[in-house]
C-alpha positions, -999 to 999 in steps of 0.1 A, spaced: -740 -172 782 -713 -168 758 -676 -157 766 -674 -123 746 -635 -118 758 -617 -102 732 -576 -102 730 -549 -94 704 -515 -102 703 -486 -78 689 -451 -85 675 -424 -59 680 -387 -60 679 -374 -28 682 -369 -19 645 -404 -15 632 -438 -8 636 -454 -35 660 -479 -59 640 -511 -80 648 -499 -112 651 -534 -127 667 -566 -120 678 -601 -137 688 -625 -133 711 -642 -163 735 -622 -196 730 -594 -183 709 -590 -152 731 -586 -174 763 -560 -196 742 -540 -165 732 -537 -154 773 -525 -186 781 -499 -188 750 -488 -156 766 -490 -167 805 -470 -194 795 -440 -176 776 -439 -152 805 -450 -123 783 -471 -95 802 -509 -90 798 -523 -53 795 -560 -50 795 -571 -25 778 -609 -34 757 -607 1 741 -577 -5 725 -581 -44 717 -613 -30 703 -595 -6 679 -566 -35 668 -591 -64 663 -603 -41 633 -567 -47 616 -561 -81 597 -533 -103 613 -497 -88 599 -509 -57 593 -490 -29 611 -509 -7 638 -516 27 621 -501 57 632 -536 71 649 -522 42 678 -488 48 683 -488 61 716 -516 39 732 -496 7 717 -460 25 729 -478 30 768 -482 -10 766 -450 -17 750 -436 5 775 -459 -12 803 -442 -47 790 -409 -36 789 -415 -23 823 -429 -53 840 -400 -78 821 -374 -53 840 -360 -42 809 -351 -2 807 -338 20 776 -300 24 780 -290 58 807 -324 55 814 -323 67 857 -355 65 876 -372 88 886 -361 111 919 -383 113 949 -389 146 939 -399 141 904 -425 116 915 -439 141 938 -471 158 921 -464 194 928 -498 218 936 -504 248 915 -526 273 933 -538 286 897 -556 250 892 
């Protein structure tokens, strides 16, 4: 039975578009989750998406078609590190609350 994992890795830094800095699937995909386990960096799975970035070539930017999938697990990563965009205020009880609309 052979491993068929798949993982990519992304570099970002807050000043341009986030590029493929790895990928592999099996043996190389295990190595890049621990690389990352090991620098404290948080893991999203996501095999649709991982699908979609394997297809790039490592350096090449993610195309605009998957900026807001990639932002959701930058935003995800951000998230789990504690890190927040500056004024950002959580959200209020209220806010969080799903409201019913009797016309659904």
């Amino acid at each position: 039975m052979s491993d068929k994992r798949a993982a990519i890795a992304l570099f970002y830094d807050d000043k341009s578009v986030p590029e493929l800095t790895a990928k592999g699937v099996g043996r190389v995909a295990t190595e890049i989750i621990a690389t990352a386990k090991e620098h404290n960096i948080p893991i999203e799975e996501d095999p649709e998406l991982t699908t979609l970035l394997s297809q790039l070539d490592l350096g090449e930017k993610i195309p605009e078609e998957l900026y807001l999938a990639v932002a959701e697990v930058l935003a995800f990563a951000y998230m789990t590190l504690g890190k927040f965009p500056q004024n950002w205020k959580p959200p209020t009880e209220e806010e969080e609350t799903p409201t019913s609309d009797p016309a659904l």
